[in-house]
Phi, psi and omega in degrees: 000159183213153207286206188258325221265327184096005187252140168315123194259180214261161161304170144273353157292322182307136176268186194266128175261080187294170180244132195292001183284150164276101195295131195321157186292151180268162179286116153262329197109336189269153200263136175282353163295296185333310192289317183308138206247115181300090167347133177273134184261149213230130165273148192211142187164163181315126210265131186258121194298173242211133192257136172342308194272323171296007128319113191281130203265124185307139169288136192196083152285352156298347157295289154351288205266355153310285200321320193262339180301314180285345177278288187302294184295345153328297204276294210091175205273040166257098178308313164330288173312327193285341184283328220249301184268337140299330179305306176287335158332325188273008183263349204255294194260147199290075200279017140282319162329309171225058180297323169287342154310304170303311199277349177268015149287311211264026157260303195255329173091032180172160186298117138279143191268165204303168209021030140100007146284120185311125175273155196310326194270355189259205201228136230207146137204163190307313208286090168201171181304325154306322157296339198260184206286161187248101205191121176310325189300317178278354155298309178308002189215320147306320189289330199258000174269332173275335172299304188280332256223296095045236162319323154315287161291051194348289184298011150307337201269331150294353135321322183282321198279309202282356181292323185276311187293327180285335176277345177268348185264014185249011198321298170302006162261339142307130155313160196298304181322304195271154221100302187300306220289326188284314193283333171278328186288320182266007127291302160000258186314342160267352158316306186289333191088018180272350182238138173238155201271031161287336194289355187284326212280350193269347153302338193251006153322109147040277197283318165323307172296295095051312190249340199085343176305341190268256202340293171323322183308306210309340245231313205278301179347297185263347179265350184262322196271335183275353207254340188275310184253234125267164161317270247284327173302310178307317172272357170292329169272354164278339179295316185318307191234040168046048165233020170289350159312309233249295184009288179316348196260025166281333177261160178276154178301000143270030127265019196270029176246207173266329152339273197288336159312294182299355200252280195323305187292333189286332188258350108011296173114036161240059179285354180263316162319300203307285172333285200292258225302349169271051229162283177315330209299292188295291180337299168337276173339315192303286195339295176274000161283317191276318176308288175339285162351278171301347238218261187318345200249315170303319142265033176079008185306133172289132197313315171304337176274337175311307185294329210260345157320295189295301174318356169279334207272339204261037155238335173303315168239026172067037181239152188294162157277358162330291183300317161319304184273022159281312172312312204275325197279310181320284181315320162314330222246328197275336207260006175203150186296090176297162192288132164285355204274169144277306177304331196254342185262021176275302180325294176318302182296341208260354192263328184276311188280011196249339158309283228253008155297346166289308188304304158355275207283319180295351166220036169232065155291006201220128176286032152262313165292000159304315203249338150316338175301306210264351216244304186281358155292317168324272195324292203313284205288339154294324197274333161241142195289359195272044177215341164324334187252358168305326206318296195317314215275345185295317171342287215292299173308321163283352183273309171250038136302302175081041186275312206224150188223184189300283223275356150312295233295338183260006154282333188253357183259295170352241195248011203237357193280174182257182210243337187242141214045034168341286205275337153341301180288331155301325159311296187324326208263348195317276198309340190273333176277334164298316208286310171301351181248009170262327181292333178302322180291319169339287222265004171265338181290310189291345168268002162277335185269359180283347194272000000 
């Protein structure tokens, strides 16, 4: 059929055939390259799937602690074999990954849920630390599969560390056994040096102190790490990481003296413990006694208030006086700039010490201290050299100062003096030390003859 037009007309079936041209633009005035919005070019090309090993791998310790749990009952309670079968073990399985894991196995015999309990639903064995006999010898042979274990793995070992430090903040969730059992093994390792003894700081936790639990640790801890090593080992790791201070704070702070340290531990059976911290106590003390000291003298506080300040700090913290008037002499010593010429500062020393002889004198009631005196005069004037040729006349001025009296002053010319510049000082003292021992003879002649 056809249209009117002569062109074929369409069904109604037929579909509609649009045409893909695009009809020209209405006239604006505007130019149609302009207008038109330029396609953006788009890539396309084959899609590639994303390969297995680049895909981040689920975390699943529990595949993990089968894997090492079915291994350790394999071996059985023979540490040799369990040290053996970790070692081959890190080539198979991933112990950076799940280094908290492995290690709260070979402690606890299972994955801990948070404050220190094993959970119900996991899979558990006897070979850990917790199972085994509670005894040094056998922590100590616990000590060397992690020691060895360790050294195989290098990167364990910071993992091991924050493992100890989270088991001491879990403490109150172990039985008093396994408490014991954590504590002789980890005196061990810090004895060996597999532990560095900053892990100590997971002890001053609050509640833990608080409850008693940090002291009690504290007692299996250090009776186990002194038995491996010494005090002076022992305290050298602790000076290391600034905790020979801290000890006490193992107790709550009303108990925080040396007394009840010294009490707790001793009676423990750690009087050398006892011993080192009441020393670090005194030192302390000392310390801040000589600060004090230098301080009161620099502004000028009157001597009676100086004296009677030190005798206080020196019944407060029990040090004799021998040691004060090394401290009193130091700080005197300390409080003014010397002259470098020699001829002018021995003038200079004897203008100063001729001050400060009542404040002397107020500590040398005891003939060890005369010759503790005398000792730090020796020293003071060797070690600096503009003072060598001073040594007598300071003698001589405390003597009639009455800071130093004879039988100190002819003890320390005898036998009680030190090897340096010995005979320089001894020369210096000859004629002064004759003249004393003839007034001595004197005053023993005129009392005989008053007898």
């Amino acid at each position: 059929m056809y249209g009117a037009a002569g062109a074929p007309a369409r069904s109604a079936s037929a579909p509609v055939v649009r045409s893909l041209r695009r009809p020209p633009p209405q006239a604006t005035g505007v130019s149609f390259m302009n207008n038109q919005k330029q396609q953006k070019p788009t890539l396309s090309g084959q899609r590639f799937k994303t390969r297995k090993r680049d895909e981040k791998e689920r975390f699943d310790p529990t595949q993990f602690q089968d894997c090492i749990i079915q291994g350790l009952t394999e071996t059985g309670t023979d540490l040799e074999a369990v040290a053996k079968f970790l070692d081959a073990s890190g080539a198979k399985l991933d112990y950076r990954r799940y280094a908290e894991t492995l290690f709260d196995i070979l402690v606890a015999g299972g994955m801990l849920a948070p404050g220190g309990t094993l959970a119900d639903d996991m899979m558990r064995t006897d070979v850990c630390v917790f199972a085994a006999q509670e005894d040094l010898e056998t922590m100590q042979a616990f000590a060397q599969v992690f020691n060895k274990l360790i050294r195989r793995y290098k990167y364990l070992e910071k993992g091991f560390e924050d493992e100890v430090k989270k088991l001491l903040l879990f403490l109150k969730g172990f039985s008093e056994s396994e408490r014991n059992k954590l504590a002789m093994l980890t005196g061990v390792l810090l004895a060996n040096g597999t532990l560095n003894a900053s892990i100590l700081n997971s002890l001053y936790n609050e509640n833990l102190v608080k409850e008693g639990v940090s002291a009690a640790f504290a007692v299996k801890l250090f009776k186990s790490w002194i038995n491996e090593k010494d005090i002076n080992a022992v305290a050298a790791s602790l000076r290391k990481v600034s905790m020979d201070n801290r000890l006490m704070e193992l107790f709550p702070a009303n108990k925080q003296s040396v007394e009840h340290f010294t009490k707790y531990f001793t009676e423990a059976g750690l009087k050398e413990l006892s011993e080192y911290v009441r020393n670090q106590q005194t030192i302390g003390a000392r310390k801040e006694l000589q600060k004090e000291l230098q301080e009161q003298m620099s502004r000028g506080d009157p001597f009676k208030d100086i004296i009677l300040y030190v005798k206080e700090e020196m019944k407060k913290n029990n040090i004799p006086e021998p040691v004060v008037i090394g401290i009193v002499w130091s700080s005197v010593m300390s409080t003014v700039e010397w002259n470098k010429k020699e001829e002018l500062v021995a003038e200079q020393a004897i203008k100063h010490l001729k001050q400060y002889s009542p404040l002397l004198a107020a500590f040398t009631t005891q003939g060890q201290s005369e010759l503790t005196l005398l000792l730090k005069i020796q020293e003071y004037c060797y070690d600096n050299i503009h003072f060598m040729k001073a040594f007598q006349k300071i003698v001589v001025l405390f003597y009639k100062a009455e800071v130093l009296s004879e039988e100190p002053i002819l003890k320390w010319y005898k036998d009680a003096h030190v090897a340096k510049g010995k005979s320089v000082f001894l020369e210096q003292m000859k004629k002064f030390v004759e003249w004393l021992k003839n007034a001595e003879e004197e005053s023993e002649s005129e009392a005989e003859e008053g007898d």
